[in-house]
Structures are given as structure tokens and as C-alpha cells.
Residue, then its C-alpha position, 0 to 999 in steps of 0.5 A: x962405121x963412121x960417124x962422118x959417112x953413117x948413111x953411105x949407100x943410102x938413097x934420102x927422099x926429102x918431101x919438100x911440096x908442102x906450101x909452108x903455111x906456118x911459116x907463110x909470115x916469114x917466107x912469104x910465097x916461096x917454098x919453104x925449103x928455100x928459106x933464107x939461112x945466112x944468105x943461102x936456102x936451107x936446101x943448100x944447108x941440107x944437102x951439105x950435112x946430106x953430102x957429110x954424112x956420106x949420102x950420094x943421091x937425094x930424092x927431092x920431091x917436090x910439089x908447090x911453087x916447084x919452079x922456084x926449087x928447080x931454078x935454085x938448083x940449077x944455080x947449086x954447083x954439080x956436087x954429091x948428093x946426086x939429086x934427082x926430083x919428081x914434081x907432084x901435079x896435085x897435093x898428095x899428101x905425105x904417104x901419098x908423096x912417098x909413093x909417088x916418089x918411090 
């Protein structure tokens, strides 16, 4: 296999609801997810290496401070990964998450 297509076929599930706590000094209130790197979200940068590695659809799930993720990515250009996003309505926690995502 490939080192450049290793996860082709599989679908990612990326918990990104977290309030960021530890890095609240240096974001601020946004999700931590969209963190600035070089001027561009670290979700950008996630998903291109996702896109690399063959990944064709990325499950995002998503929980504080929503809205601002949803508005960054409807400024990301139509590309693979395919993502598709679930919202939490109250913190579940990470297994919590999982299964709420699945």
C-alpha cells in the first residue's frame, strides 16, 4: 500500500467539541480546532494531510462554539475530504461523542 493513500476507504471521525481550556490563553474563545497556524485554521491543515493520505470523507464532531467551525468551513473550497459534521447539543464527553457521531 501506498504510503501517500494508507487510510483510502476509510471514513475519520475527528472530535473537535472540546472548549480548549489548556489553550484558552492563546485562542482565546474560539474552538480550538480553528486555531491559527500561519494564517490558516489548524482544521485546514488536518484535513489536507486527511486528503493525502487518501481519506475521502471526514466525520466532524462538533460541539462548543459550533457556529464559528461551521462558518469557517463554508469558506474552505468544495475538496476531498467529503465532511460531514454532527453537533452535540450538551457536552457528552469523548466515548460519549463517538456514539453520538456513529
Amino acid at each position: 500500500m501506498n504510503a501517500d493513500n494508507a487510510l483510502s476507504g476509510t471514513d475519520v471521525l475527528v472530535l473537535a467539541g472540546g472548549m480548549g481550556t489548556r489553550l484558552k490563553s492563546v485562542i482565546g474563545d474560539h474552538p480550538k480546532v480553528l486555531a491559527q497556524i500561519d494564517g490558516q485554521p489548524f482544521l485546514f491543515y488536518l484535513l489536507d494531510h486527511l486528503r493525502v493520505q487518501g481519506v475521502q470523507h471526514v466525520v466532524l464532531s462538533l460541539g462548543y462554539a459550533h457556529q464559528e467551525v461551521l462558518d469557517c468551513l463554508k469558506g474552505r473550497p468544495v475538496t476531498t475530504p467529503r465532511v460531514t459534521t454532527v453537533v452535540e447539543k450538551t457536552p457528552l464527553g469523548t466515548a460519549g461523542a463517538i456514539r453520538f457521531a456513529s
